[in-house]
N, C-alpha and C positions, 0 to 999 in steps of 0.2 A: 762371668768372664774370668778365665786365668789368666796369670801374668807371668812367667816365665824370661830370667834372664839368662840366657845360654852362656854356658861356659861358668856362671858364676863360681865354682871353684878353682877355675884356673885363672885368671883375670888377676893382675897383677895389677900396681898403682898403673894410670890411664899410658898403653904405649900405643905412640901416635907414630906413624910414618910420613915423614918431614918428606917434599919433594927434593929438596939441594941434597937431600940424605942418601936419597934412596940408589945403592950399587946398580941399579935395573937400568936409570936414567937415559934416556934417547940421545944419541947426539944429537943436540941444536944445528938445525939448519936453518937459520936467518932468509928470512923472505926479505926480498927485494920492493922498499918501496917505491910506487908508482906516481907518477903526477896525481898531485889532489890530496895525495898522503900528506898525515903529519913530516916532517923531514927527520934527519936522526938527531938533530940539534933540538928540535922541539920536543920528542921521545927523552932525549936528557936535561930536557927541562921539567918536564914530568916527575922523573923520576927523582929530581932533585926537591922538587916540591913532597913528596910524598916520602923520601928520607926524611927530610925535614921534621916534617908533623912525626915521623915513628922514631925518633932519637932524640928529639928535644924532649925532657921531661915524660920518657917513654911507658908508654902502660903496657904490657905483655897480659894475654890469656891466653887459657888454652880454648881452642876454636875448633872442634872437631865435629864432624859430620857425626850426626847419629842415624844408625841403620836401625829402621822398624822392620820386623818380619810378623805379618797381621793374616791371620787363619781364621775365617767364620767358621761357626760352632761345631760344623759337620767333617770337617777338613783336619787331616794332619798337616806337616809342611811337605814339602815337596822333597825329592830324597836329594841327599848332597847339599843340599840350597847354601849351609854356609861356608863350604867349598865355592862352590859357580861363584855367590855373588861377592866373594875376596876375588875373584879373578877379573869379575866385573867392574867393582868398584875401581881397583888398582886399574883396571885399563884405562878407566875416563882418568882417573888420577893422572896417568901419565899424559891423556890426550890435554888437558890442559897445562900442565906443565911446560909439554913439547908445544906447546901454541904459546904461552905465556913469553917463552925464551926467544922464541921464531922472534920474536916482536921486539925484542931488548929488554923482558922482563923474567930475569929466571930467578928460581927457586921458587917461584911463586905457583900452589896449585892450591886446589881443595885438601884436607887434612884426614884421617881417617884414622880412627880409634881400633885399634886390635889387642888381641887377646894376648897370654903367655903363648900360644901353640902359633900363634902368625897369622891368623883366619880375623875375620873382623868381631869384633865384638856387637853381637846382634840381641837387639831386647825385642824378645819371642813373645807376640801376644795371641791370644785366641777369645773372639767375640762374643756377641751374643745373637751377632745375625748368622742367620743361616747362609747355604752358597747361593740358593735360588732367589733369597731375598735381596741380594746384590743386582744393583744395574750402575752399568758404564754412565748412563747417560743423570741419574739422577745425582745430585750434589749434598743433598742429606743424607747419602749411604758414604758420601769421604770424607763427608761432617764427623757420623758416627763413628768411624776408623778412626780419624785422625782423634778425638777424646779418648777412646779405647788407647791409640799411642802415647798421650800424654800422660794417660794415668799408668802405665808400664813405668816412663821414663823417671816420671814422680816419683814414684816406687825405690826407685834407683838413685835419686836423689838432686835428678837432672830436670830442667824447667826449661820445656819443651817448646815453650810460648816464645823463646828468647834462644834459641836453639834453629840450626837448616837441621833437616832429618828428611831421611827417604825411607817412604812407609812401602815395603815391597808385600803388595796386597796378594794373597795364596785365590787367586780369583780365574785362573786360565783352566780351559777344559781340552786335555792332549787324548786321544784315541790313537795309542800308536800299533792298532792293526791299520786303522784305517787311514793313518798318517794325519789327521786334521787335526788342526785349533783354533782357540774361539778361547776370547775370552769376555768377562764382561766386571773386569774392573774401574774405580775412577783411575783415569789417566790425563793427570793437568796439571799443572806447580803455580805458585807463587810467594813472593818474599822479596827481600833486600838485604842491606848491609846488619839488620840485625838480627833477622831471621825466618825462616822462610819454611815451605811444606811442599813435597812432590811427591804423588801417588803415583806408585808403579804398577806391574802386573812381574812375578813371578812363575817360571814352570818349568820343569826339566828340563826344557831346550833352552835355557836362558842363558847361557854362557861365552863370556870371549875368546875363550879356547877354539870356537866353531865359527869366528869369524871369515877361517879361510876356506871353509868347505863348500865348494861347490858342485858337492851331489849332496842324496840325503834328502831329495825332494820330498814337500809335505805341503799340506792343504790349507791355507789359512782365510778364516771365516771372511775377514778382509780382504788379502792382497792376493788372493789366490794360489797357484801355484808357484810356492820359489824353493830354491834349495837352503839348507842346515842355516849357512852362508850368509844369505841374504834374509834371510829370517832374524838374525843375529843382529845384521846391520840397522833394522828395523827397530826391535827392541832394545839390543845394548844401547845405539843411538838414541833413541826416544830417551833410555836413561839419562845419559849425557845432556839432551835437550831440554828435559824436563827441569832436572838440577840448574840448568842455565836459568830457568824461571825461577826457580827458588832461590837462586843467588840475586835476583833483581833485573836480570836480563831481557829486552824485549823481542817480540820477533822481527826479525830485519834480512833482504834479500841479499846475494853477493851481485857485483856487477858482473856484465857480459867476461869484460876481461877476467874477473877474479874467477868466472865458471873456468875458462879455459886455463889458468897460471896454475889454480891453486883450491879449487873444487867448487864445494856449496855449503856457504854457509852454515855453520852448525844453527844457530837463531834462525833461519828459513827452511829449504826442505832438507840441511842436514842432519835431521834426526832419521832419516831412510836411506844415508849416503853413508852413516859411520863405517867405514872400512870395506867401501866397494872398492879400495885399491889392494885390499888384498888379495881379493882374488881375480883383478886385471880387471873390473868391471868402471872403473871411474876412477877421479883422483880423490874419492873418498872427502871428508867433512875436514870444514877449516873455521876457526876462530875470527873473526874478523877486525882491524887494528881497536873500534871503537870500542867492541867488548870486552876486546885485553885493556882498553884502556880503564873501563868502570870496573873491571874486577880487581885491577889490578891494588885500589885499595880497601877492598873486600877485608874485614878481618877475615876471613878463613882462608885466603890467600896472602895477605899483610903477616899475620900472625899476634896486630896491633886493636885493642880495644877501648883506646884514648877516644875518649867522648862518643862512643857506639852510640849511645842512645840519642845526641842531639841529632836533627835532620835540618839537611840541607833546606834554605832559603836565599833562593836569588833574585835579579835582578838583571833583567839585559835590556841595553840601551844603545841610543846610535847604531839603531841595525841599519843595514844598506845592501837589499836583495838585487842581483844584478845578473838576468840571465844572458849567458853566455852558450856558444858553440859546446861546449863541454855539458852545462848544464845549469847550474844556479850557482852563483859565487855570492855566500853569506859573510857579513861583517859587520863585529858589532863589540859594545864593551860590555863585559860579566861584572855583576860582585857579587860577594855569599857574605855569609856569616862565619864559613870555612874557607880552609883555602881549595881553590881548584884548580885542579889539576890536568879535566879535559871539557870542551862543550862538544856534546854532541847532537847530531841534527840530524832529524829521519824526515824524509819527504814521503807521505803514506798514501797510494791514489787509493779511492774508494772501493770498498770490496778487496776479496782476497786476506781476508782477517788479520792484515797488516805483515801476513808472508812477504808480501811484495812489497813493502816501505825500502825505498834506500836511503842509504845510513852512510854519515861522515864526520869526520873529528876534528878538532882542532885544540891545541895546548895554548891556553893564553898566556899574554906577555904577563911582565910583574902588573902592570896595569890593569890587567883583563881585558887588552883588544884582543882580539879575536880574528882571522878570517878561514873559511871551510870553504870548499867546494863539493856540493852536492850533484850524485853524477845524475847525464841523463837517464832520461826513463823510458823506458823501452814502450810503456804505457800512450795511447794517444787519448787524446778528446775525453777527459777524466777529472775530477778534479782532484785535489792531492790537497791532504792537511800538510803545512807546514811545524815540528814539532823540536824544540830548542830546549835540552837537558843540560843542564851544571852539575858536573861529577864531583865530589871532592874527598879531599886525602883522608877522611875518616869513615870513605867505603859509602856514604850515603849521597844519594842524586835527587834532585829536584821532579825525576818520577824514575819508576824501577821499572817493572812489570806492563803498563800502561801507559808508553808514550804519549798517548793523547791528554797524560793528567798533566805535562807539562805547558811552561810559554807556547802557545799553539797560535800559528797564521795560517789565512786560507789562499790555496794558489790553484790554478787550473792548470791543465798538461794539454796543451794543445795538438790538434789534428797531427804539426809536426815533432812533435814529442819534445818540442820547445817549454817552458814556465811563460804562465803568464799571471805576474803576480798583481796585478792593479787593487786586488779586493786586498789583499798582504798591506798593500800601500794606503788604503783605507784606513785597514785598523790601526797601525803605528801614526796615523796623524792622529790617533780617537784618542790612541795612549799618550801621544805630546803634549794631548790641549785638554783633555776630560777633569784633571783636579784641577786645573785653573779655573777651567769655567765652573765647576762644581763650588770655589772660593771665591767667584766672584769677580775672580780676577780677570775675565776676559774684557774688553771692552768690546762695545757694539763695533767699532771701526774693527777692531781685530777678528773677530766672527765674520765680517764681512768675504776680509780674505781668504778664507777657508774654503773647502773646496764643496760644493755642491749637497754631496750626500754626507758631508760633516756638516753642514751648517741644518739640513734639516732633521739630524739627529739628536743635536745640541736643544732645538726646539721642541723635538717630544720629549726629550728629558726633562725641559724647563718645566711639563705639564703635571703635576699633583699624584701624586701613585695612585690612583684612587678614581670609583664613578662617583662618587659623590656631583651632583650638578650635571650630568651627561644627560641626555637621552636615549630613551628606548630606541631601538629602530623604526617601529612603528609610529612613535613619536617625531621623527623627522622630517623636516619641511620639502614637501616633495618637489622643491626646486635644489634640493641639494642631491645630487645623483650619480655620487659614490661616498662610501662611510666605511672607513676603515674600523673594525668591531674594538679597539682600546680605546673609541672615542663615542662608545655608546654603553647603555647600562644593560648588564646583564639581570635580568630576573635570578638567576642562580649562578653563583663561581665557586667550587672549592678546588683544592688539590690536597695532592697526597701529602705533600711537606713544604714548609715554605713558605706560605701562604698566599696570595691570587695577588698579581702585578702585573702590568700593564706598560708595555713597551722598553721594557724593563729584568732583570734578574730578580731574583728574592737580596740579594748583596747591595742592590741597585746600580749594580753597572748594567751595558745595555747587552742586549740578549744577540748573542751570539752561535747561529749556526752552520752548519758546513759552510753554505754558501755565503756566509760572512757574516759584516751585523746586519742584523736586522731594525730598520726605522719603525715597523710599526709592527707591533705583535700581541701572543698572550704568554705569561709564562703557565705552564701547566705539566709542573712534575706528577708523574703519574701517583695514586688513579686520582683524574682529573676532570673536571665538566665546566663547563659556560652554556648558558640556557639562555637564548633571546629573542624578546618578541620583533617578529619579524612584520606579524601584523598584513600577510599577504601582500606588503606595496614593493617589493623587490623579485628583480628578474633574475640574478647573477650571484654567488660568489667563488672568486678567486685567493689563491693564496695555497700553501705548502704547510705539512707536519715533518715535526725535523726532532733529533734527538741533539740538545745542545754539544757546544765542545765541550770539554771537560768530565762528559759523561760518561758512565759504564756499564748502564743497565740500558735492557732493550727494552721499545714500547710500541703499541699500536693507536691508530687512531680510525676515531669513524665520527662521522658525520650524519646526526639525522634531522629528517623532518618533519613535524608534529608525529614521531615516533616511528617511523618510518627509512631503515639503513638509506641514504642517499651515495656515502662512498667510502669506504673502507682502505687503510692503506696497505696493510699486510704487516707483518710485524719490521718495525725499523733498530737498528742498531746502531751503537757511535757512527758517525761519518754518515749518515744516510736522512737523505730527505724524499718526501715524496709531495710535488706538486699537484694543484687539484682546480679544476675549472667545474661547475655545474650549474646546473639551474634550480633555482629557488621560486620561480614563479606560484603564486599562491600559497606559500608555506606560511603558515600562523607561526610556527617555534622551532627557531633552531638550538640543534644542542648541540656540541662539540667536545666527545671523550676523548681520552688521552687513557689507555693503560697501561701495566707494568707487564712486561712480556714473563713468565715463571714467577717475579717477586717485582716491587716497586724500587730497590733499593739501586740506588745511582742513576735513577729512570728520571732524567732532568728532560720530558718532552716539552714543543711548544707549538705554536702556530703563528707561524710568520706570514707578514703579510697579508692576512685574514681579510678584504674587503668587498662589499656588497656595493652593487651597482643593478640601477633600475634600468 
């Protein structure tokens, strides 16, 4: 592998171009906010919080984006490349800027390190894979990139682990007799307030200078037919979009309204929209208030690295879900460890790889009450995770990348595109009474009053993590003629990590999936098995494979008997369950797998509701 840092004799001590600096700068044009919005009092309460933290006993670093340019072995770079991608970069640079300000936040963008000559300062590396040994779709070919980057930046004396960088991978294949491309780079980001990785694809056509062209049509492996133009809005945008990931951003939709005012989301489909209003085709890709509001104390937008490294821990309480004509009206009170500065709340329906989550803010009082309003959902008869982030003024959130890894409730989107939050209302009774009763502190009269499917929760927790003392199923008294399987012994349980619990988490709270908690279950993070004698005397079992909340690997399940596939679910991912009715008539052993869909890691499967009936 060479390592290669361009420019290194022209490269002066580090010159970064500041956004409030920069002569180029767009005039701000202030968008108008809407009911639902934070108000402008609350926007300068924000921003008063987050002066705050960056002036009080203030920590300055320098925070600059570092550009990977990554060639496999066979490859030169592409011609001009650090031409195009200064013109690249500086564009998104300005798009969040000019988004940053729209919103009451300026000066504030990404930072970008250049050279003595103006061009970006780019660490040139060349692999040891070849071009053909690249695939888009495998994850240990942007493993190996991304190690090949770090030991460049090393080299240079930058620690790349603690560093956002965009690795512009030399991976697209241009035919321009024939006008097509294709490429087969990784293309995916992720990171946060302290640092983050976005795989790009680089090629001759890659530049913003061509965003207004609407001829120049060319062939793409993907999208087919489009012009110079739209190729541009594709890729430069995917930049932009991608970097939003590795700044900590999640995906998130714009409303009906915000399509028609003010475009599409950068976080949703505006990584294909970036500057279709240049050439009259759209009103092009927009920031949305939420994600100016978590960037906005980004170090690399702040320019502040006071306590970078602690992460946010909150705390929300007195929530009170309240759907309304409009949509869901959230209210609740926050606390961190930091201060914070915004809560934000994604309503995510099933499917759609959380493109379609809508997303809403709110800046809390000095208290940390709180109230949002999350809009309707265009979405019917769905269910939709509820997902509650704590932003705070040292750039770090109670989840980045991964909404689902925050406070998460589960709600249903009914036929009339109304919330129908009853299971939501569930779990916030689980969280009122769970450490009391877990201390003892409940009394029998107090359980009493509780509601239904809280009190028989409370009762299988009361139960022993353990089969110690259970029955076989074939062991059961055949006047008992239904047995939920966490209340029989299995001949075999293991899983992948965690170890084998029963109506229960491995943490020992209770097991929680899409479709809320779960009273009776198995936990079974992938690869996972339960093996039980069945003993031929059962007719029936019912019950659902689900990938818990908080999860982020995908898993499969199947079902056999005495060796034999009975039902297979397909591979399941966050948010997705799959229910299951069969018959078991004369099976001597059921087994129940759980795997890891590519790897086992984050793959928290379970089986809810698991019960046999004769």
């Amino acid at each position: 592998m060479r390592l290669l840092l361009l420019s290194f004799m022209l490269v002066a001590p580090w010159v970064t171009i500041h956004a409030a600096e920069d002569a180029k700068s767009d005039p701000v044009i202030k968008k108008t906010l809407r009911a639902g919005e934070p108000t402008e009092a609350d926007l300068g309460r924000a921003r008063s919080v987050l002066s705050a933290w960056e002036n009080e006993e203030p920590v300055k670093g320098p925070r600059v984006m570092r550009i990977v340019y990554w060639s496999p072995a066979d490859r030169e770079p592409q011609p001009e490349f650090r031409a195009r991608l200064t013109r690249v970069m500086q564009d998104i640079q300005q798009f969040y800027r000019r988004e940053m300000a729209s919103w009451g936040f300026p000066g504030r963008s990404i930072q970008l390190e250049l050279a003595e000559d103006g061009l970006l300062k780019i660490y040139e590396v060349q692999g040891k894979l070849k071009s053909a040994e690249c695939s888009e779709a495998d994850s240990k070919d942007g493993q190996e990139i991304r190690r090949d980057s770090l030991r460049a930046l090393q080299a240079a004396g930058v620690n790349g682990d603690k560093e956002t960088m965009v690795i512009f991978c030399n991976l697209a294949d241009w035919d321009p007799v024939k006008r097509t491309m294709s490429h087969h780079s990784p293309y995916y980001a992720s990171g946060d307030n302290r640092g983050g990785t976005a795989w790009q694809v680089d090629s001759p056509l890659l530049d913003s200078a061509s965003l207004s062209a609407e001829d120049q049509q060319l062939v793409d492996r993907q999208y087919g037919k489009i012009s110079l133009g739209k190729y541009n809005s594709i890729f430069v945008g995917g930049v932009c979009h991608e970097l939003g990931h590795a700044l900590g951003l999640p995906h998130c939709k714009e409303t009906g309204a915000d399509r028609t005012a003010r475009g599409t989301s950068l976080m949703g489909g505006g990584n294909r929209t970036y500057g279709d209003d240049l050439r009259g085709e759209g009103r092009g890709s927009f920031l949305t208030l939420p994600d100016a509001l978590k960037l906005a104390g980004h170090p690399q937008f702040s320019g502040s690295i006071k306590q970078i490294e602690t992460r946010a821990s909150a705390t929300f309480s007195e929530l009170k879900l309240g759907p309304n004509a409009d949509g869901l009206q959230v209210s609740g009170v926050v606390k961190a460890n930091l201060p914070v500065h915004a809560v934000l709340a994604y309503a995510d329906p099933e499917g759609g790889s959380d493109y379609d989550s809508e997303i809403a803010a709110a800046v809390p009082q000095e208290d940390g009450r709180f109230t949002l309003q999350l809009p309707r959902s265009p979405k019917k008869d769905v269910r939709a995770a509820l997902h509650f982030v704590a932003v705070c003024a040292n750039g770090a959130a109670t989840a980045s990348v991964w909404s689902a890894q925050s406070y998460t409730l589960q709600s249903r989107i009914k036929a009339d595109s109304s919330y129908d939050v009853s299971k939501a209302i569930e779990k916030l009774e689980l969280d009122q009474h769970l450490a009391a009763f877990r201390e003892g502190k409940l009394a029998p009269a107090e359980i009493a009053e509780l509601s239904s499917p809280l009190q028989l929760l409370l009762k299988r927790l009361s139960v022993p993590d353990n089969a110690a003392g259970k029955p076989t199923p074939a062991a059961v008294a055949e006047t008992i003629l239904m047995l939920p399987l966490s209340d029989a012994a299995p001949l075999l349980a293991k899983t992948g990590w965690g170890g084998v619990h029963y109506d229960r988490n491995n943490d020992g709270n209770p097991l929680i999936g899409p479709d809320g908690v779960l009273a009776h279950g198995l936990y079974a993070h992938a690869d996972s098995v339960y093996e039980y004698d069945l003993g031929g005397k059962w007719k029936s079992l019912s019950g659902l494979s689900c990938v818990l909340v908080g999860a982020h690997g995908s898993v499969e399940a199947t079902l056999l008997g005495d060796d034999k596939q009975l039902w297979k679910s397909g591979p399941l991912k966050p948010g997705d369950s799959k229910p299951f009715t069969l018959e078991v008539t004369g099976v001597k052993t059921l087994k129940l797998e759980i795997k890891g869909v590519k790897s086992n890691s984050g793959a928290w499967g379970a089986w809810g509701e698991p019960i046999l009936r004769r």
